[in-house]
Chimera marker file (.cmm) of the C-alpha trace (Angstrom):
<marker_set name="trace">
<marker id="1" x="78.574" y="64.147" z="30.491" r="1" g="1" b="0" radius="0.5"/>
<marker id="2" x="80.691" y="60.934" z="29.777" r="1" g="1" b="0" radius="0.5"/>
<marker id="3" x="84.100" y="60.519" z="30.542" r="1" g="1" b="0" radius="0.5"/>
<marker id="4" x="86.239" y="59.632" z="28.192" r="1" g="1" b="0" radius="0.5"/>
<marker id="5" x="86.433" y="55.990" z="27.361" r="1" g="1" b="0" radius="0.5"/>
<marker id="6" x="86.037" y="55.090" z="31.383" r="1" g="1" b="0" radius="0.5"/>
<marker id="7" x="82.470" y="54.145" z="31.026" r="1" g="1" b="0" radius="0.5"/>
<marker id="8" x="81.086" y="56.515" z="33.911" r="1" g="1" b="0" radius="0.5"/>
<marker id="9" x="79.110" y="59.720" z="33.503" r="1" g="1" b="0" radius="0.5"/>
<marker id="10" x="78.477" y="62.559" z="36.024" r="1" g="1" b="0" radius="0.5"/>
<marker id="11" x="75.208" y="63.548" z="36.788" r="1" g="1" b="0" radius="0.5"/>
<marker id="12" x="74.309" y="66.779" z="38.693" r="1" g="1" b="0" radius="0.5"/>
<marker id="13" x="72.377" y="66.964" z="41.329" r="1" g="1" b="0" radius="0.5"/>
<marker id="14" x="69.899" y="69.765" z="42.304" r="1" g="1" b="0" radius="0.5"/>
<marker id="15" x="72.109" y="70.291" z="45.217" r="1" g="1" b="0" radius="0.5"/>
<marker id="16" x="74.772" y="71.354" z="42.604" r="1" g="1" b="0" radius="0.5"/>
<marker id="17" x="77.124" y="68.910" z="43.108" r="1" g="1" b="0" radius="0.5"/>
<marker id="18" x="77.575" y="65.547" z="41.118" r="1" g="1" b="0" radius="0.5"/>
<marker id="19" x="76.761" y="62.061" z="41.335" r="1" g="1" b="0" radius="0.5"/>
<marker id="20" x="78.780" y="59.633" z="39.192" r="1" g="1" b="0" radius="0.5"/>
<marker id="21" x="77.295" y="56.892" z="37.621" r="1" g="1" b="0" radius="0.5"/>
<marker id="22" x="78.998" y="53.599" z="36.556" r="1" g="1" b="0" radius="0.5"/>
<marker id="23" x="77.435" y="50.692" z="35.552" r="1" g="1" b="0" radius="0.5"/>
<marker id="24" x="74.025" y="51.756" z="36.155" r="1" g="1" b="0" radius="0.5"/>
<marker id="25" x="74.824" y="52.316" z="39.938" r="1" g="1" b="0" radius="0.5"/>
<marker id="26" x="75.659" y="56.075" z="41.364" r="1" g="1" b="0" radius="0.5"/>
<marker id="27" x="78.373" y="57.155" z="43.478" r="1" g="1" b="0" radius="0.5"/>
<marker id="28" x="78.652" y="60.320" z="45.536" r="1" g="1" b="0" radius="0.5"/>
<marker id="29" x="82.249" y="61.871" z="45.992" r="1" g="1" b="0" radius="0.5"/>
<marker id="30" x="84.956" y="61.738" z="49.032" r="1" g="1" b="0" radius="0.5"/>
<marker id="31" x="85.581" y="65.388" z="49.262" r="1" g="1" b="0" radius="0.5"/>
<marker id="32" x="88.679" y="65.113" z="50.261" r="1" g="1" b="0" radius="0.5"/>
<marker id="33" x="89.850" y="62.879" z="47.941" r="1" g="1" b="0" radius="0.5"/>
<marker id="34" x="89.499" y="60.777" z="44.262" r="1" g="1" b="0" radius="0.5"/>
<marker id="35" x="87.182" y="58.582" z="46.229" r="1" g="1" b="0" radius="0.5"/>
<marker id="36" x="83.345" y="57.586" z="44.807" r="1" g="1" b="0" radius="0.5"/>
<marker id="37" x="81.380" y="56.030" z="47.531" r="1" g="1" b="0" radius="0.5"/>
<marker id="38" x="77.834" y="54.135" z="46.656" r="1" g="1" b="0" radius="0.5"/>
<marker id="39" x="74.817" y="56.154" z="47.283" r="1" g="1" b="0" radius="0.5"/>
<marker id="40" x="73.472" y="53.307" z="48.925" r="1" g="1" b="0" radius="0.5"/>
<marker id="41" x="76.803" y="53.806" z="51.296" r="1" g="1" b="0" radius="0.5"/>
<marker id="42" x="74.655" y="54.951" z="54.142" r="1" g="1" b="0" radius="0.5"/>
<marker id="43" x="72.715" y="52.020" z="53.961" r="1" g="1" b="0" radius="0.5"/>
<marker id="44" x="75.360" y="49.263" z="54.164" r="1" g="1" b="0" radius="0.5"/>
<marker id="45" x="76.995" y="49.220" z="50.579" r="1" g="1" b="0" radius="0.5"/>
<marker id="46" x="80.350" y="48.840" z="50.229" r="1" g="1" b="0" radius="0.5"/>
<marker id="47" x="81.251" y="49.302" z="46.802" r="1" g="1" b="0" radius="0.5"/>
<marker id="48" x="83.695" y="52.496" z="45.464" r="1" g="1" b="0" radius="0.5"/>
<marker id="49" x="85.350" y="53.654" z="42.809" r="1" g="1" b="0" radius="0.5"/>
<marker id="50" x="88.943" y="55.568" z="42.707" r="1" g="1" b="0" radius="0.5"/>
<marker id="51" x="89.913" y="57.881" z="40.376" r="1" g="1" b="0" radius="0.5"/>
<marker id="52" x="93.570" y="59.004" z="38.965" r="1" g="1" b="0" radius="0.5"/>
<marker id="53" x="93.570" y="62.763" z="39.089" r="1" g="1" b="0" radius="0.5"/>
<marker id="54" x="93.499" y="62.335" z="34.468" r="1" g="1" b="0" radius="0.5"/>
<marker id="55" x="90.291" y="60.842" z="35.486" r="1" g="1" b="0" radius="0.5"/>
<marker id="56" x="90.659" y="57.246" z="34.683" r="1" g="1" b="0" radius="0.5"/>
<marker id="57" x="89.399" y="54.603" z="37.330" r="1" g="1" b="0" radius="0.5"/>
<marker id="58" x="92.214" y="53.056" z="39.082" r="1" g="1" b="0" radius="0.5"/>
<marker id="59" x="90.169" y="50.643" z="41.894" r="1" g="1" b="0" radius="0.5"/>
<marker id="60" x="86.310" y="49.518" z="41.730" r="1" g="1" b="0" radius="0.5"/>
<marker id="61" x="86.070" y="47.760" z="44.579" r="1" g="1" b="0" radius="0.5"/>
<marker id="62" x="82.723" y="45.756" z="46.079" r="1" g="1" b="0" radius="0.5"/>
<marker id="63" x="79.727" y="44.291" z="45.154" r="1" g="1" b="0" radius="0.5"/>
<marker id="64" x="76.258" y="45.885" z="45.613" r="1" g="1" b="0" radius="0.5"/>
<marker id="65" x="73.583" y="44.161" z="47.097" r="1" g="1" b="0" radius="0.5"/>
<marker id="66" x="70.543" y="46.545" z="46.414" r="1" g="1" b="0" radius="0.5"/>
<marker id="67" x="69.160" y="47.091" z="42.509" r="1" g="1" b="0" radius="0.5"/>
<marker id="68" x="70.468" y="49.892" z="40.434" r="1" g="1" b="0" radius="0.5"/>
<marker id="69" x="68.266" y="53.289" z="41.330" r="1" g="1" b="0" radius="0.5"/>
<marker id="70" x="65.810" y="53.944" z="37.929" r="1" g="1" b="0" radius="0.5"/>
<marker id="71" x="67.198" y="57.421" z="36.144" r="1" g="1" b="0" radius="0.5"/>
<marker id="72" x="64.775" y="58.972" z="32.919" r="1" g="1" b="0" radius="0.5"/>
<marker id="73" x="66.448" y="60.824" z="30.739" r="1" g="1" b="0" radius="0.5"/>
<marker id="74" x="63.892" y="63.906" z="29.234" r="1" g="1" b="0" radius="0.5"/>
<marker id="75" x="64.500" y="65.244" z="25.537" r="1" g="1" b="0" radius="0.5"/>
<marker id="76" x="65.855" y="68.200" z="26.474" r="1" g="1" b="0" radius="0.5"/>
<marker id="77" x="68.478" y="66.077" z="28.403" r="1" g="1" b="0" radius="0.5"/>
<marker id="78" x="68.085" y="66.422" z="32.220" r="1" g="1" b="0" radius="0.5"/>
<marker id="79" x="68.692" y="63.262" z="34.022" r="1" g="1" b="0" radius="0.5"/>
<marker id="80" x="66.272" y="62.887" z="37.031" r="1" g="1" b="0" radius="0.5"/>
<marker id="81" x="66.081" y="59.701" z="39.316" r="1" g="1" b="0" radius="0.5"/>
<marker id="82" x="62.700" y="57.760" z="39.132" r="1" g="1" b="0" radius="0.5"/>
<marker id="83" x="61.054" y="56.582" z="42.317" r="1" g="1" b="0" radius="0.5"/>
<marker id="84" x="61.359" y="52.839" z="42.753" r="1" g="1" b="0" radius="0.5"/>
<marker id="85" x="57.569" y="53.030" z="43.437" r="1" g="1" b="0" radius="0.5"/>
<marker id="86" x="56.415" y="54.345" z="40.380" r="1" g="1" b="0" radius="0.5"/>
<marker id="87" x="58.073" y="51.267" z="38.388" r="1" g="1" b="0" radius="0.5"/>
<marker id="88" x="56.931" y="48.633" z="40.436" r="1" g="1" b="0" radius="0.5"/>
<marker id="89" x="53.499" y="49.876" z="40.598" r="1" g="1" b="0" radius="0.5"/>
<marker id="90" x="53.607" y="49.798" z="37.115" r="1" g="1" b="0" radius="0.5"/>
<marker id="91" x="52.968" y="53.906" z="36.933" r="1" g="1" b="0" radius="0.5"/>
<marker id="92" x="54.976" y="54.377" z="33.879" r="1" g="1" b="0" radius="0.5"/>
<marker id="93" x="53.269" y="56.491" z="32.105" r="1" g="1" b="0" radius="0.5"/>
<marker id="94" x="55.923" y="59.480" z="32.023" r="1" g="1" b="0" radius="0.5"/>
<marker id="95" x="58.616" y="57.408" z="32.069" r="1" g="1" b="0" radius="0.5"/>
<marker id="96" x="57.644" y="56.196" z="28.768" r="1" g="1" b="0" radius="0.5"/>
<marker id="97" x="58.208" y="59.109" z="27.133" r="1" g="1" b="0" radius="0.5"/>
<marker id="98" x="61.480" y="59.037" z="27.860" r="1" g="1" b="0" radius="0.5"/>
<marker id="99" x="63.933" y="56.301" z="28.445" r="1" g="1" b="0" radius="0.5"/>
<marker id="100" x="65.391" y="54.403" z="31.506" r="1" g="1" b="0" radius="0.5"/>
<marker id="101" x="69.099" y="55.432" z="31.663" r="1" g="1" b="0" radius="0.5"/>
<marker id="102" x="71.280" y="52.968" z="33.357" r="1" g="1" b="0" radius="0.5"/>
<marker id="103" x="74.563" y="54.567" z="32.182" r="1" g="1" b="0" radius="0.5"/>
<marker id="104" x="77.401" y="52.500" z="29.946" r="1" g="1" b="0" radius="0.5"/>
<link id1="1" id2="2" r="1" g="1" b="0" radius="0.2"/>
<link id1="2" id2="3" r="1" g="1" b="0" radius="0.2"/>
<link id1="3" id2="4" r="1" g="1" b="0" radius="0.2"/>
<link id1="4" id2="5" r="1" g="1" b="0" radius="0.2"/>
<link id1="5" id2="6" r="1" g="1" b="0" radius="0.2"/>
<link id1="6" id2="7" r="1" g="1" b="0" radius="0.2"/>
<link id1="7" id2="8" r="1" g="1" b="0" radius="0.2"/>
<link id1="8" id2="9" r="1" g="1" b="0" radius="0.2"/>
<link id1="9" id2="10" r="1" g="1" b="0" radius="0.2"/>
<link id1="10" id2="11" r="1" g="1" b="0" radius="0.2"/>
<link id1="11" id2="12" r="1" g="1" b="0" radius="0.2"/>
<link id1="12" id2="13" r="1" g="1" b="0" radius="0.2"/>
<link id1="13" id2="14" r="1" g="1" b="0" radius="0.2"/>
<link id1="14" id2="15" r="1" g="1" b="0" radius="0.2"/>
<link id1="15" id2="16" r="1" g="1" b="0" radius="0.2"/>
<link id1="16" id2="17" r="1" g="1" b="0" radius="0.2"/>
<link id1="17" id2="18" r="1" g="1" b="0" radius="0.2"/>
<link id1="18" id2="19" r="1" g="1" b="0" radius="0.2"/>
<link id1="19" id2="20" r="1" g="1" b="0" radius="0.2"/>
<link id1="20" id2="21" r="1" g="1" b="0" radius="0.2"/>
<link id1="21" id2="22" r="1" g="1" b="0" radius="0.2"/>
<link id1="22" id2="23" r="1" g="1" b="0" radius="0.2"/>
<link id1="23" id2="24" r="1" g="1" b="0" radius="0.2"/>
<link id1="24" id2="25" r="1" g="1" b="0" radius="0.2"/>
<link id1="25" id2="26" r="1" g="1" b="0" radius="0.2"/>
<link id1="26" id2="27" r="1" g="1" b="0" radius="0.2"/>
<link id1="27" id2="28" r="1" g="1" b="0" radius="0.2"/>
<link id1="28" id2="29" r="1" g="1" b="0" radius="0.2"/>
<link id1="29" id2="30" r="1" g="1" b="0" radius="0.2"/>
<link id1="30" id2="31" r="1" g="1" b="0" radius="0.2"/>
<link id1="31" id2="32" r="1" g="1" b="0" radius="0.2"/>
<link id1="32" id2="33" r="1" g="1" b="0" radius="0.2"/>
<link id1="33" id2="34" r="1" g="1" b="0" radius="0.2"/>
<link id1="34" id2="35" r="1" g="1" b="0" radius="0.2"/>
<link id1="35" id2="36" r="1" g="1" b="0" radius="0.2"/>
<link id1="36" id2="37" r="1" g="1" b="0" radius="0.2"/>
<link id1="37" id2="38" r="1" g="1" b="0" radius="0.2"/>
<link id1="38" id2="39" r="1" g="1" b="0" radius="0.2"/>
<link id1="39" id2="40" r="1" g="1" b="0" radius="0.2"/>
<link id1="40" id2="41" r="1" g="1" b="0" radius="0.2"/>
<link id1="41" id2="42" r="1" g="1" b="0" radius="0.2"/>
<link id1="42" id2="43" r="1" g="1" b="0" radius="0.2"/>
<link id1="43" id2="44" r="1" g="1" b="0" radius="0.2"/>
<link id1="44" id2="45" r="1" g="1" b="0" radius="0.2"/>
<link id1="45" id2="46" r="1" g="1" b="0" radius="0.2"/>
<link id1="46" id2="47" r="1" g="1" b="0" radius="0.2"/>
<link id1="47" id2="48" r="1" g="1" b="0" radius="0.2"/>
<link id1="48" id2="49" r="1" g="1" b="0" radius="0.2"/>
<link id1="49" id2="50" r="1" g="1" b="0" radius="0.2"/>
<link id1="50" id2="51" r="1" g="1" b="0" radius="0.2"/>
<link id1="51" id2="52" r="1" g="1" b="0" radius="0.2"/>
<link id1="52" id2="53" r="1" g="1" b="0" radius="0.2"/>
<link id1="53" id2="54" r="1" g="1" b="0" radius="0.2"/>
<link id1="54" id2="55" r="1" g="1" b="0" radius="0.2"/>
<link id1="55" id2="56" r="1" g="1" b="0" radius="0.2"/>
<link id1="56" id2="57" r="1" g="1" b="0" radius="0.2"/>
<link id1="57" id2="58" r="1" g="1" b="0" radius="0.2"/>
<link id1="58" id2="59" r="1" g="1" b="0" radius="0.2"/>
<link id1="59" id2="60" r="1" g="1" b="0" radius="0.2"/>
<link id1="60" id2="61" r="1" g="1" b="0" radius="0.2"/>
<link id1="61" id2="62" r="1" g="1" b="0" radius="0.2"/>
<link id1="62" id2="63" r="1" g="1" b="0" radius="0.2"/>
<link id1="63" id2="64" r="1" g="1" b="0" radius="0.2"/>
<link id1="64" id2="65" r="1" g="1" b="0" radius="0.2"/>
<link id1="65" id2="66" r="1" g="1" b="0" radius="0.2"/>
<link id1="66" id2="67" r="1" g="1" b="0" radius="0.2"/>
<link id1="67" id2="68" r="1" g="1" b="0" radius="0.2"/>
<link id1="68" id2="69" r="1" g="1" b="0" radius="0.2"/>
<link id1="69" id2="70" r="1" g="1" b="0" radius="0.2"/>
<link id1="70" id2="71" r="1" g="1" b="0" radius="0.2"/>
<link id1="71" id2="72" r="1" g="1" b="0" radius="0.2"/>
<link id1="72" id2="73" r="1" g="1" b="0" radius="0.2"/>
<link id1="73" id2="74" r="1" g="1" b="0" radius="0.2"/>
<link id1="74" id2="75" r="1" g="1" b="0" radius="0.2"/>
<link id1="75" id2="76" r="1" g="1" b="0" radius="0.2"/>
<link id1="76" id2="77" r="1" g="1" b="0" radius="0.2"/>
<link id1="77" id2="78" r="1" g="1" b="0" radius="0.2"/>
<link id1="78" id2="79" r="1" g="1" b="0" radius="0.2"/>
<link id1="79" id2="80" r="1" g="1" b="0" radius="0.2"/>
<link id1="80" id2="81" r="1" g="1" b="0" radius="0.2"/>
<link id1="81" id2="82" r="1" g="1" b="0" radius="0.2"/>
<link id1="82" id2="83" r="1" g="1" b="0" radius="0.2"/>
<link id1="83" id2="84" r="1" g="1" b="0" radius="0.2"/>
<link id1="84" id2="85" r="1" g="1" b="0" radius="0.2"/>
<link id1="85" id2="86" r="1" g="1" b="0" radius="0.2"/>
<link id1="86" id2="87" r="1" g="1" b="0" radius="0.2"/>
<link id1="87" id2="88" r="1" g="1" b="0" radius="0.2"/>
<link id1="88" id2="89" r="1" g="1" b="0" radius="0.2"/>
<link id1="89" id2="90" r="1" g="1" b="0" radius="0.2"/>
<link id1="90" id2="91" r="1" g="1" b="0" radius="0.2"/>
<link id1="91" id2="92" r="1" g="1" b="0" radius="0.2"/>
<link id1="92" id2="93" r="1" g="1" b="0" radius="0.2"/>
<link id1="93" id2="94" r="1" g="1" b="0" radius="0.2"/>
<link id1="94" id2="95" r="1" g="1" b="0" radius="0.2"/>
<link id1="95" id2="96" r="1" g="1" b="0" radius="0.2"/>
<link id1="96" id2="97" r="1" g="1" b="0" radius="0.2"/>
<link id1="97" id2="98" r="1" g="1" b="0" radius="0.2"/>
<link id1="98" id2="99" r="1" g="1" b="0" radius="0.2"/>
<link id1="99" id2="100" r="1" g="1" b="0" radius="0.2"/>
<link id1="100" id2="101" r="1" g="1" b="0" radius="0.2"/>
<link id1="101" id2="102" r="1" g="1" b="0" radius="0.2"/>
<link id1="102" id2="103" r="1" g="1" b="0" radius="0.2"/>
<link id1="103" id2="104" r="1" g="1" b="0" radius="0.2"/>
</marker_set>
């Protein structure tokens, strides 16, 4: 689902709860506040978003020093993530079918 004119999308996870992605790069939520935190957060990344409560991004703070993760989007519209190890080993053949989705 995209937001607006923002330029992110939210992408659900198979945990139920939702992942935003913005500029190719996802974000898991504060959940006590506005606050999107890198996924990559855990592993040193600094970057966030903030959101106004109408849903429009307020702050994007930080660079991110890792690549964007690979998403495939399926024809029936599920997003899934695509392990980093299947593109660089060049085992694309499913992925094909489909396309990679970096998000707006």
């Amino acid at each position: 689902m995209l937001f607006g004119d923002c330029g992110y999308q939210f992408i659900p996870t198979p945990k139920g709860n939702n992942l935003l992605m913005f500029k190719g790069y996802t974000y898991s939520r504060d959940h006590k506040s506005l606050t999107f935190y890198c996924s990559k957060r855990m592993a040193g990344c600094k970057a966030r978003i903030k959101l106004a409560t109408n849903g429009n991004i307020v702050q994007a703070d930080g660079d991110h020093y890792h690549e964007r993760p690979h998403y495939v989007k399926t024809p029936s519209g599920i997003i899934s993530k695509v392990p980093i190890h299947y593109i660089r080993s060049g085992y694309v053949d499913h992925v094909e079918r489909f396309h990679i989705f970096q998000g707006q």
